[in-house]
C-alpha positions as CSV (number, residue, x, y, z in Angstrom):
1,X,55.8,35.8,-14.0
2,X,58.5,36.8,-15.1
3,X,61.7,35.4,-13.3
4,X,63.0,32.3,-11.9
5,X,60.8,31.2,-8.5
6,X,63.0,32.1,-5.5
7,X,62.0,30.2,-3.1
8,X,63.3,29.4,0.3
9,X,62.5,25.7,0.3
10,X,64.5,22.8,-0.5
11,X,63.6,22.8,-4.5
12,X,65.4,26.0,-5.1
13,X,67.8,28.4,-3.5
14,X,67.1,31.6,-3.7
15,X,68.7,33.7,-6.7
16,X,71.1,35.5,-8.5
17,X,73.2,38.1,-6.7
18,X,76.3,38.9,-8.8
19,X,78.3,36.8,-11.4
20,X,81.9,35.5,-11.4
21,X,83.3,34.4,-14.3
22,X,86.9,33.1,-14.5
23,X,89.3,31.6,-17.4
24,X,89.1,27.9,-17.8
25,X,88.9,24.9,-20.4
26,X,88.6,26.0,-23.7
27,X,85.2,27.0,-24.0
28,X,84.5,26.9,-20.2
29,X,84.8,29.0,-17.3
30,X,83.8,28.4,-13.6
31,X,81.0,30.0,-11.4
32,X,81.5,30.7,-7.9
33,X,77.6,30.5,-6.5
34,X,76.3,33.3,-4.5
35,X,74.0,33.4,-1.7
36,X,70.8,33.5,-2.9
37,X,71.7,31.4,-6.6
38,X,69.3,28.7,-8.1
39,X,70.7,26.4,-10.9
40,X,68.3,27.4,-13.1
41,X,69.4,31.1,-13.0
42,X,72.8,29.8,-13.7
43,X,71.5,27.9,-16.8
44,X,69.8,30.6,-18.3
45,X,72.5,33.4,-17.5
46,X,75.3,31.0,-19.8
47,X,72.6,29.9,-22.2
48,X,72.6,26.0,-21.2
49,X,70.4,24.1,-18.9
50,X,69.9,22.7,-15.5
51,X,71.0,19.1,-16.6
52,X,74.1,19.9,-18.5
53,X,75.6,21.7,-15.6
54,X,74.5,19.2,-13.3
55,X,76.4,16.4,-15.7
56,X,79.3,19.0,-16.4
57,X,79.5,19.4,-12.4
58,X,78.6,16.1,-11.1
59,X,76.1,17.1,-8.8
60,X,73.7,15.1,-6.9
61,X,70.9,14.3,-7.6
62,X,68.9,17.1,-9.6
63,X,70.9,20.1,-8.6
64,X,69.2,21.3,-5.9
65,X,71.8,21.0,-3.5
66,X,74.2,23.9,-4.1
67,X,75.6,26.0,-2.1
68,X,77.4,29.5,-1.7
69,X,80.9,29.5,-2.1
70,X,81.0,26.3,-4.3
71,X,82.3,26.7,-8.1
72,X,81.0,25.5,-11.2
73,X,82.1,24.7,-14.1
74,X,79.8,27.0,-17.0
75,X,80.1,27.0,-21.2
76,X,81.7,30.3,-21.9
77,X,80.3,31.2,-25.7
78,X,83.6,32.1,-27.3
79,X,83.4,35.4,-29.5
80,X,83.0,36.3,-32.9
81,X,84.3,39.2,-34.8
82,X,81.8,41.7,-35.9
83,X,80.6,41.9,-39.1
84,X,81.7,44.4,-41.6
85,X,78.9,47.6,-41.8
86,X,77.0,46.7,-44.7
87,X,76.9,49.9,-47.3
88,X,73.8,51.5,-49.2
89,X,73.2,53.9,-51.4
90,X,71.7,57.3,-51.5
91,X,71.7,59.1,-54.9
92,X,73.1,62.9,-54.8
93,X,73.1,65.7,-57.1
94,X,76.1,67.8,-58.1
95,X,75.8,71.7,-57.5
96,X,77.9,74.3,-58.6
97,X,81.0,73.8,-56.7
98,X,80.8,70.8,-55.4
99,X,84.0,68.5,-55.3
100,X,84.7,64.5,-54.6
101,X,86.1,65.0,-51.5
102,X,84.0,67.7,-50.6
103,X,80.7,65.5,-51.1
104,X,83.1,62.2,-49.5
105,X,83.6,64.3,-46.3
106,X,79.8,65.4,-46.2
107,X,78.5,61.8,-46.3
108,X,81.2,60.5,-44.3
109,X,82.4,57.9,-47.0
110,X,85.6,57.3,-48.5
111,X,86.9,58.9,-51.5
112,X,87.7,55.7,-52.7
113,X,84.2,54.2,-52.4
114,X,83.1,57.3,-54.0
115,X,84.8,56.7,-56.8
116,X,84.1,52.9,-57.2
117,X,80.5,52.9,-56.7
118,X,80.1,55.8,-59.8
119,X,82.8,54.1,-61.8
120,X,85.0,57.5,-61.8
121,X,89.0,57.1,-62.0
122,X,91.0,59.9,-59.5
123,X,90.7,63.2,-61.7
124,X,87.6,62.7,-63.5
125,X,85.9,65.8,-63.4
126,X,82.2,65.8,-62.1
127,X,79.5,68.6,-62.9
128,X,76.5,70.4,-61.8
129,X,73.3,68.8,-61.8
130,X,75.3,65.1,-62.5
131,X,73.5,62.0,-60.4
132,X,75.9,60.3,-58.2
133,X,75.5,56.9,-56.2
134,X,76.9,57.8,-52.4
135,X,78.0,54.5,-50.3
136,X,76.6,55.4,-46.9
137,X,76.6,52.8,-43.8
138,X,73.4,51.2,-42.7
139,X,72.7,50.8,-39.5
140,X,71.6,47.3,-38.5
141,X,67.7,47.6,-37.5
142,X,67.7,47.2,-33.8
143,X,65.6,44.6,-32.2
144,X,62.8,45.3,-30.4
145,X,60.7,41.7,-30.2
146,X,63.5,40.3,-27.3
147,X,62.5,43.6,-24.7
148,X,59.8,43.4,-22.4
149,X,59.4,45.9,-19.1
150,X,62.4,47.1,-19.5
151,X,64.3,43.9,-19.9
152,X,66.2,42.0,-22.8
153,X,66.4,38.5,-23.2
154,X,68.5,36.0,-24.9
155,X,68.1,35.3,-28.6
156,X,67.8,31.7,-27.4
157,X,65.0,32.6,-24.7
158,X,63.1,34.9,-27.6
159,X,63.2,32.5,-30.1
160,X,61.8,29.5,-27.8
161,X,59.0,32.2,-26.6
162,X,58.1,32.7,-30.2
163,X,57.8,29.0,-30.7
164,X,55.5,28.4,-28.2
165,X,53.2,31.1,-29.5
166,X,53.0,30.2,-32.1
167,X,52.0,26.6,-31.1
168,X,49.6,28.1,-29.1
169,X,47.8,30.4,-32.1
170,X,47.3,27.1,-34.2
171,X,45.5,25.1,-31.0
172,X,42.0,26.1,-30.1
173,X,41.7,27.4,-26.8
174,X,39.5,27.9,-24.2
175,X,37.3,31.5,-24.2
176,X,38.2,33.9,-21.4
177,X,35.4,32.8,-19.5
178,X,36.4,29.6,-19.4
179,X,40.0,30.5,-18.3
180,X,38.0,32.8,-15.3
181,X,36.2,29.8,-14.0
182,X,38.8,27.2,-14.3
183,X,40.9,29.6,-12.0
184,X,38.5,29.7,-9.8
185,X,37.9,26.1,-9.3
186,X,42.0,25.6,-9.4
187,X,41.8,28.3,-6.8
188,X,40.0,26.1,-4.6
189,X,41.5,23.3,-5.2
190,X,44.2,24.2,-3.7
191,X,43.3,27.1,-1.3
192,X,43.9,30.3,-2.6
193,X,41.9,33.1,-2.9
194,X,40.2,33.1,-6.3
195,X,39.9,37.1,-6.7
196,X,44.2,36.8,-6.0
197,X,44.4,33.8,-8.7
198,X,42.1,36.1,-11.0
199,X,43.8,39.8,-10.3
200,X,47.1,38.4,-11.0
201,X,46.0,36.0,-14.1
202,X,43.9,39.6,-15.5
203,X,47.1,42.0,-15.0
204,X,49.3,38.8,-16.7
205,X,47.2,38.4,-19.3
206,X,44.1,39.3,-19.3
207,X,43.0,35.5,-19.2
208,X,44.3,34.8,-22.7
209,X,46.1,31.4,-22.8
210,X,47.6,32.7,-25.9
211,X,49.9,34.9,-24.7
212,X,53.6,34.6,-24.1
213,X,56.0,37.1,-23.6
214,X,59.8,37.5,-24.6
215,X,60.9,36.2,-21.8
216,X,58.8,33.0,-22.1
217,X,56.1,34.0,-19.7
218,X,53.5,31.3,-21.2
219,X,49.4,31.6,-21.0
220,X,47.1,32.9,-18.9
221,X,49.3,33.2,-15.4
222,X,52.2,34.0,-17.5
223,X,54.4,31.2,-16.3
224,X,58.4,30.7,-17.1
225,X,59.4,26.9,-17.5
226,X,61.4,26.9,-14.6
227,X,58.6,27.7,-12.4
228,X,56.6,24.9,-14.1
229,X,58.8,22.8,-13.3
230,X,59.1,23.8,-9.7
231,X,55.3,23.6,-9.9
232,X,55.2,19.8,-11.6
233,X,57.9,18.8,-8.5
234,X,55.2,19.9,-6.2
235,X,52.0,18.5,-7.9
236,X,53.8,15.1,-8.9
237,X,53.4,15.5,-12.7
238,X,54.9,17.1,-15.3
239,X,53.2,20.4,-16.3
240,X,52.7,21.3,-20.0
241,X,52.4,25.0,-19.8
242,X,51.0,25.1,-23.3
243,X,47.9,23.7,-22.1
244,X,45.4,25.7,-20.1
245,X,44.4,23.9,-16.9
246,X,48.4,23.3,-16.6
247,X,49.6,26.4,-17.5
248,X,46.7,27.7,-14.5
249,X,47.8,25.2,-12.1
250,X,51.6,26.0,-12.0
251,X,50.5,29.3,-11.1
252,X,48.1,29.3,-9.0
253,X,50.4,26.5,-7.1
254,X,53.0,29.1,-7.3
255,X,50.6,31.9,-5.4
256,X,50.0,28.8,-3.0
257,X,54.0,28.7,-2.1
258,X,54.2,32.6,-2.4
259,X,51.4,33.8,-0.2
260,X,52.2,31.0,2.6
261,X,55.9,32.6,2.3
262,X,54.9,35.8,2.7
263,X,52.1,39.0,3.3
264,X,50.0,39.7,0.3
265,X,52.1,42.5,-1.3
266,X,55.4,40.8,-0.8
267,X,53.8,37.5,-2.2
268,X,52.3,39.3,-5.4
269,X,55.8,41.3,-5.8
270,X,57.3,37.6,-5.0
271,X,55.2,36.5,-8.2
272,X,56.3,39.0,-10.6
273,X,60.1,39.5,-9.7
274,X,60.7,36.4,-7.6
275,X,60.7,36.0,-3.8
276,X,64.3,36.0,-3.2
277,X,64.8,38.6,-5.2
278,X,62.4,41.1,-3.2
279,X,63.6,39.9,0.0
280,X,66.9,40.8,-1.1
281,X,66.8,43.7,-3.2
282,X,63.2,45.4,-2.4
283,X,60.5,45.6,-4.8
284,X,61.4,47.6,-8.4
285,X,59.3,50.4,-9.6
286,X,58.0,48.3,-12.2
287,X,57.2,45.4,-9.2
288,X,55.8,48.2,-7.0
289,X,53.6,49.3,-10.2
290,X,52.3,45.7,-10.6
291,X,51.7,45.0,-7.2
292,X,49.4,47.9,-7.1
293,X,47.3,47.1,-10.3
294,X,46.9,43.8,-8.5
295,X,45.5,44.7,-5.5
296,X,43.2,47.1,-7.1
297,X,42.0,44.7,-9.7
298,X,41.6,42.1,-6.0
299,X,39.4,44.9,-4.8
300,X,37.3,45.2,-8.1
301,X,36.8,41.5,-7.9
302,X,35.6,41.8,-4.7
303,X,33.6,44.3,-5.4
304,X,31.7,42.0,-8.0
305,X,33.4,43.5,-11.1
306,X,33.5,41.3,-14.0
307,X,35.7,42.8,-17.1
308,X,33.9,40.5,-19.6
309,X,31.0,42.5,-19.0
Protein backbone atom coordinates (compact mmCIF):
# COMPACT_ATOMS: atom_id res chain seq x y z
CA UNK A 1 0.00 0.00 0.00
CA UNK A 2 1.38 2.69 -0.79
CA UNK A 3 -0.83 5.95 -0.57
CA UNK A 4 -3.35 7.43 1.66
CA UNK A 5 -6.90 5.13 1.54
CA UNK A 6 -9.33 7.05 -0.65
CA UNK A 7 -12.26 6.07 0.36
CA UNK A 8 -15.75 7.31 -0.38
CA UNK A 9 -17.15 6.81 3.14
CA UNK A 10 -17.54 9.19 5.83
CA UNK A 11 -13.85 8.48 7.41
CA UNK A 12 -12.12 10.02 4.52
CA UNK A 13 -12.68 12.05 1.51
CA UNK A 14 -11.25 11.10 -1.29
CA UNK A 15 -7.75 12.66 -2.27
CA UNK A 16 -5.41 14.99 -3.54
CA UNK A 17 -6.13 16.67 -6.82
CA UNK A 18 -3.90 19.78 -7.09
CA UNK A 19 -2.35 22.13 -4.44
CA UNK A 20 -2.91 25.81 -3.58
CA UNK A 21 -0.69 27.56 -1.68
CA UNK A 22 -1.05 31.27 -0.80
CA UNK A 23 1.04 33.93 1.40
CA UNK A 24 -0.08 34.15 5.01
CA UNK A 25 1.23 34.35 8.78
CA UNK A 26 4.69 34.19 9.01
CA UNK A 27 5.41 30.64 8.57
CA UNK A 28 1.87 29.77 7.34
CA UNK A 29 0.02 29.75 4.27
CA UNK A 30 -3.61 28.60 3.49
CA UNK A 31 -4.99 25.48 1.51
CA UNK A 32 -8.02 25.68 -0.51
CA UNK A 33 -9.31 21.74 -0.42
CA UNK A 34 -10.00 20.09 -3.57
CA UNK A 35 -12.55 17.66 -4.54
CA UNK A 36 -11.33 14.51 -3.73
CA UNK A 37 -8.72 15.81 -0.52
CA UNK A 38 -8.35 13.76 2.78
CA UNK A 39 -6.68 15.60 5.82
CA UNK A 40 -4.26 13.19 5.96
CA UNK A 41 -2.91 13.94 2.40
CA UNK A 42 -2.87 17.53 3.51
CA UNK A 43 -0.65 16.54 6.54
CA UNK A 44 1.80 14.68 4.82
CA UNK A 45 2.04 17.12 1.68
CA UNK A 46 3.20 20.25 4.38
CA UNK A 47 5.05 17.78 6.70
CA UNK A 48 2.64 18.06 9.83
CA UNK A 49 -0.20 16.00 10.97
CA UNK A 50 -3.83 15.44 11.06
CA UNK A 51 -4.22 16.88 14.66
CA UNK A 52 -2.26 19.99 14.29
CA UNK A 53 -4.25 21.14 11.36
CA UNK A 54 -7.35 20.16 12.90
CA UNK A 55 -6.15 22.49 16.17
CA UNK A 56 -4.64 25.18 13.75
CA UNK A 57 -8.15 25.12 11.85
CA UNK A 58 -10.61 24.47 14.47
CA UNK A 59 -12.26 21.70 12.97
CA UNK A 60 -14.76 19.44 14.36
CA UNK A 61 -14.43 16.72 15.65
CA UNK A 62 -11.37 14.60 14.05
CA UNK A 63 -11.26 16.29 10.66
CA UNK A 64 -13.26 14.29 8.74
CA UNK A 65 -15.66 16.75 7.85
CA UNK A 66 -14.02 18.90 5.13
CA UNK A 67 -15.05 19.97 2.30
CA UNK A 68 -14.14 21.41 -1.33
CA UNK A 69 -13.78 24.85 -1.48
CA UNK A 70 -12.96 25.40 2.23
CA UNK A 71 -9.33 26.86 3.20
CA UNK A 72 -6.96 25.90 5.62
CA UNK A 73 -4.53 27.24 7.31
CA UNK A 74 -0.95 24.92 6.58
CA UNK A 75 2.86 25.43 8.10
CA UNK A 76 4.77 26.72 5.13
CA UNK A 77 8.70 25.49 5.91
CA UNK A 78 10.46 28.76 5.34
CA UNK A 79 13.74 28.39 3.21
CA UNK A 80 17.26 28.10 3.68
CA UNK A 81 20.09 29.25 1.62
CA UNK A 82 22.04 26.61 0.03
CA UNK A 83 25.14 25.60 1.20
CA UNK A 84 28.40 26.59 -0.26
CA UNK A 85 29.86 23.49 -2.83
CA UNK A 86 32.20 21.87 -0.77
CA UNK A 87 35.86 21.61 -2.62
CA UNK A 88 38.23 18.46 -3.04
CA UNK A 89 41.27 17.80 -4.37
CA UNK A 90 42.64 15.99 -7.28
CA UNK A 91 46.48 16.03 -7.68
CA UNK A 92 47.77 16.97 -11.30
CA UNK A 93 51.00 16.91 -13.02
CA UNK A 94 52.65 19.70 -14.88
CA UNK A 95 53.61 19.04 -18.66
CA UNK A 96 55.65 20.87 -20.91
CA UNK A 97 53.59 23.93 -21.47
CA UNK A 98 51.24 23.94 -19.16
CA UNK A 99 50.18 27.28 -17.45
CA UNK A 100 48.05 28.35 -14.11
CA UNK A 101 45.32 29.48 -15.97
CA UNK A 102 45.59 27.16 -18.54
CA UNK A 103 45.30 24.13 -15.98
CA UNK A 104 42.48 26.72 -13.80
CA UNK A 105 40.36 26.78 -17.03
CA UNK A 106 40.76 22.91 -17.65
CA UNK A 107 39.52 21.96 -14.15
CA UNK A 108 37.03 24.69 -14.01
CA UNK A 109 38.58 26.26 -10.73
CA UNK A 110 39.62 29.63 -9.97
CA UNK A 111 42.99 30.89 -10.41
CA UNK A 112 42.91 32.10 -7.10
CA UNK A 113 42.03 28.71 -5.48
CA UNK A 114 44.77 27.41 -7.54
CA UNK A 115 47.05 29.33 -6.12
CA UNK A 116 45.97 29.01 -2.41
CA UNK A 117 45.61 25.46 -2.20
CA UNK A 118 49.64 24.94 -3.69
CA UNK A 119 50.78 27.92 -1.64
CA UNK A 120 51.97 29.80 -5.03
CA UNK A 121 51.91 33.78 -5.01
CA UNK A 122 50.73 35.34 -8.78
CA UNK A 123 54.03 34.92 -10.90
CA UNK A 124 55.53 31.93 -9.39
CA UNK A 125 56.69 29.91 -12.10
CA UNK A 126 55.49 26.20 -12.26
CA UNK A 127 57.39 23.27 -14.13
CA UNK A 128 57.09 20.05 -15.96
CA UNK A 129 56.56 17.07 -14.07
CA UNK A 130 55.70 19.44 -10.62
CA UNK A 131 52.68 17.81 -8.42
CA UNK A 132 49.88 20.18 -7.98
CA UNK A 133 46.76 20.01 -5.57
CA UNK A 134 43.63 21.13 -7.99
CA UNK A 135 40.37 22.45 -5.83
CA UNK A 136 37.58 20.79 -7.82
CA UNK A 137 33.76 20.85 -6.62
CA UNK A 138 32.17 17.69 -5.14
CA UNK A 139 29.07 16.93 -5.95
CA UNK A 140 26.80 16.11 -2.97
CA UNK A 141 26.04 12.12 -3.26
CA UNK A 142 22.47 11.89 -4.26
CA UNK A 143 20.03 10.02 -2.31
CA UNK A 144 18.69 7.00 -3.27
CA UNK A 145 17.22 5.29 0.22
CA UNK A 146 13.95 8.08 0.04
CA UNK A 147 12.83 6.55 -3.81
CA UNK A 148 10.64 3.80 -4.28
CA UNK A 149 8.58 2.95 -7.68
CA UNK A 150 9.34 5.85 -9.04
CA UNK A 151 8.45 8.05 -6.18
CA UNK A 152 10.36 10.26 -3.54
CA UNK A 153 9.42 10.85 -0.13
CA UNK A 154 9.94 13.31 2.55
CA UNK A 155 13.12 13.11 4.63
CA UNK A 156 10.64 13.17 7.54
CA UNK A 157 8.58 10.15 6.00
CA UNK A 158 12.10 8.17 5.21
CA UNK A 159 13.56 8.65 8.32
CA UNK A 160 10.27 7.40 10.35
CA UNK A 161 10.24 4.32 7.77
CA UNK A 162 13.74 3.58 8.78
CA UNK A 163 12.79 3.66 12.39
CA UNK A 164 10.35 1.28 12.21
CA UNK A 165 12.58 -1.16 10.47
CA UNK A 166 14.66 -1.11 12.35
CA UNK A 167 12.39 -1.80 15.41
CA UNK A 168 11.18 -4.53 13.49
CA UNK A 169 14.85 -6.28 12.73
CA UNK A 170 15.47 -6.42 16.66
CA UNK A 171 11.85 -8.18 17.42
CA UNK A 172 11.41 -11.76 16.53
CA UNK A 173 8.84 -12.38 14.16
CA UNK A 174 6.70 -14.78 12.93
CA UNK A 175 8.11 -17.38 9.85
CA UNK A 176 6.45 -16.87 6.56
CA UNK A 177 4.33 -19.57 7.11
CA UNK A 178 2.97 -18.31 9.86
CA UNK A 179 2.23 -14.94 8.24
CA UNK A 180 0.36 -17.25 5.23
CA UNK A 181 -1.92 -18.84 7.66
CA UNK A 182 -2.66 -15.97 9.89
CA UNK A 183 -3.92 -14.32 6.58
CA UNK A 184 -5.91 -16.79 5.92
CA UNK A 185 -7.67 -17.04 9.13
CA UNK A 186 -7.89 -12.95 9.15
CA UNK A 187 -9.25 -13.53 5.70
CA UNK A 188 -12.04 -15.24 7.11
CA UNK A 189 -12.58 -13.48 9.75
CA UNK A 190 -13.68 -10.93 8.01
CA UNK A 191 -14.86 -12.26 4.57
CA UNK A 192 -12.39 -11.88 2.10
CA UNK A 193 -11.03 -14.15 -0.24
CA UNK A 194 -7.85 -15.65 1.31
CA UNK A 195 -5.93 -16.28 -2.22
CA UNK A 196 -6.79 -12.05 -2.65
CA UNK A 197 -5.43 -11.45 1.13
CA UNK A 198 -2.33 -13.73 0.12
CA UNK A 199 -1.65 -12.44 -3.71
CA UNK A 200 -1.55 -9.07 -2.50
CA UNK A 201 0.33 -9.72 0.98
CA UNK A 202 3.11 -12.04 -1.53
CA UNK A 203 3.46 -9.11 -4.36
CA UNK A 204 3.81 -6.52 -1.01
CA UNK A 205 6.11 -8.49 0.62
CA UNK A 206 6.48 -11.65 0.12
CA UNK A 207 4.96 -12.31 3.71
CA UNK A 208 7.87 -10.78 5.48
CA UNK A 209 6.61 -8.63 8.43
CA UNK A 210 10.01 -7.07 8.34
CA UNK A 211 9.72 -5.11 5.53
CA UNK A 212 8.99 -1.48 5.20
CA UNK A 213 9.44 0.65 2.43
CA UNK A 214 10.41 4.44 1.98
CA UNK A 215 7.30 5.51 2.01
CA UNK A 216 6.40 3.72 5.35
CA UNK A 217 4.64 0.83 3.82
CA UNK A 218 5.01 -1.35 7.17
CA UNK A 219 4.99 -5.48 7.23
CA UNK A 220 3.63 -8.08 5.46
CA UNK A 221 0.47 -6.12 3.67
CA UNK A 222 2.63 -3.13 3.41
CA UNK A 223 0.44 -0.74 5.22
CA UNK A 224 0.84 3.29 5.59
CA UNK A 225 -0.16 4.71 9.09
CA UNK A 226 -2.91 6.52 7.82
CA UNK A 227 -4.59 3.54 6.49
CA UNK A 228 -4.05 1.93 9.94
CA UNK A 229 -5.64 4.26 11.36
CA UNK A 230 -8.57 4.18 9.02
CA UNK A 231 -8.43 0.50 9.69
CA UNK A 232 -8.27 0.82 13.88
CA UNK A 233 -11.56 3.44 13.28
CA UNK A 234 -13.26 0.56 11.69
CA UNK A 235 -12.19 -2.44 13.96
CA UNK A 236 -12.56 -0.24 17.32
CA UNK A 237 -8.90 -0.51 18.38
CA UNK A 238 -5.96 1.02 17.80
CA UNK A 239 -3.73 -0.95 15.27
CA UNK A 240 0.13 -1.28 15.92
CA UNK A 241 1.28 -1.92 12.46
CA UNK A 242 4.60 -3.19 13.87
CA UNK A 243 3.03 -6.18 15.13
CA UNK A 244 1.92 -8.99 12.76
CA UNK A 245 -1.65 -9.97 13.34
CA UNK A 246 -2.26 -6.00 13.28
CA UNK A 247 -0.26 -4.98 10.69
CA UNK A 248 -2.47 -8.18 8.69
CA UNK A 249 -5.68 -7.02 9.88
CA UNK A 250 -5.48 -3.31 8.76
CA UNK A 251 -5.02 -4.79 5.46
CA UNK A 252 -6.98 -7.28 4.97
CA UNK A 253 -9.84 -4.83 6.51
CA UNK A 254 -8.70 -2.45 3.87
CA UNK A 255 -9.29 -5.24 0.91
CA UNK A 256 -12.65 -5.67 2.90
CA UNK A 257 -13.62 -1.79 2.23
CA UNK A 258 -11.88 -1.89 -1.24
CA UNK A 259 -13.38 -4.99 -2.87
CA UNK A 260 -17.11 -4.00 -1.51
CA UNK A 261 -16.25 -0.52 -3.31
CA UNK A 262 -15.38 -1.79 -6.20
CA UNK A 263 -14.69 -4.99 -9.09
CA UNK A 264 -11.60 -6.91 -8.40
CA UNK A 265 -9.00 -4.99 -10.58
CA UNK A 266 -10.22 -1.65 -9.59
CA UNK A 267 -10.16 -2.84 -5.77
CA UNK A 268 -6.53 -4.32 -6.06
CA UNK A 269 -5.47 -1.00 -8.14
CA UNK A 270 -7.57 0.80 -5.26
CA UNK A 271 -5.07 -0.94 -2.80
CA UNK A 272 -1.85 0.05 -4.33
CA UNK A 273 -2.55 3.73 -5.50
CA UNK A 274 -5.73 4.52 -3.51
CA UNK A 275 -9.43 4.32 -4.61
CA UNK A 276 -9.99 7.87 -5.20
CA UNK A 277 -7.17 8.22 -6.90
CA UNK A 278 -7.97 5.42 -9.66
CA UNK A 279 -11.45 6.55 -10.00
CA UNK A 280 -10.18 9.86 -10.73
CA UNK A 281 -7.11 9.56 -12.59
CA UNK A 282 -7.15 5.74 -14.01
CA UNK A 283 -4.75 3.27 -12.99
CA UNK A 284 -0.67 4.18 -13.54
CA UNK A 285 1.53 1.89 -15.42
CA UNK A 286 3.15 0.88 -12.40
CA UNK A 287 -0.69 0.21 -10.82
CA UNK A 288 -1.65 -1.58 -14.07
CA UNK A 289 1.77 -3.68 -13.59
CA UNK A 290 0.77 -4.56 -9.95
CA UNK A 291 -2.61 -5.28 -10.54
CA UNK A 292 -1.60 -7.85 -12.99
CA UNK A 293 1.08 -9.74 -10.81
CA UNK A 294 -1.85 -9.89 -8.40
CA UNK A 295 -4.21 -11.56 -10.25
CA UNK A 296 -1.76 -13.99 -11.56
CA UNK A 297 -0.28 -14.80 -8.24
CA UNK A 298 -4.63 -15.19 -7.21
CA UNK A 299 -4.67 -17.64 -10.06
CA UNK A 300 -1.44 -19.55 -8.81
CA UNK A 301 -3.09 -19.77 -5.41
CA UNK A 302 -5.91 -21.12 -6.75
CA UNK A 303 -4.22 -23.32 -8.57
CA UNK A 304 -2.72 -24.90 -5.29
CA UNK A 305 0.66 -23.16 -5.67
CA UNK A 306 2.50 -22.64 -2.54
CA UNK A 307 5.95 -20.46 -2.94
CA UNK A 308 7.41 -21.89 0.28
CA UNK A 309 7.70 -24.95 -1.47
Amino acid sequence: MRNIVRMLTGLAVPVLTAAVITAGSPGFGTYKIKNGDTLGQIAGRYGTTVSQLVALNKLPGNGNAIYAGEVLKVPVKTSTPAKRSQLGRVTYVVKSGDTISGIAKRFKCSQANLLAANRLKPGDRIYAGKPLQIPVKIRAKKRTDNTFAGRTYADHVVAQANRNRAILKKRKQPTRAQMRSLIVSTAQRYGVDPELALAVAWQESGWKQRVVSPANAIGAMQVIPSTGRFASRIVGRDLDLLVARDNVTAGVVLLSRLTGAAQLNIAVAGYYQGLGGVKKNGMYADTKAYVKNVLRIKAQLERGWNPLR
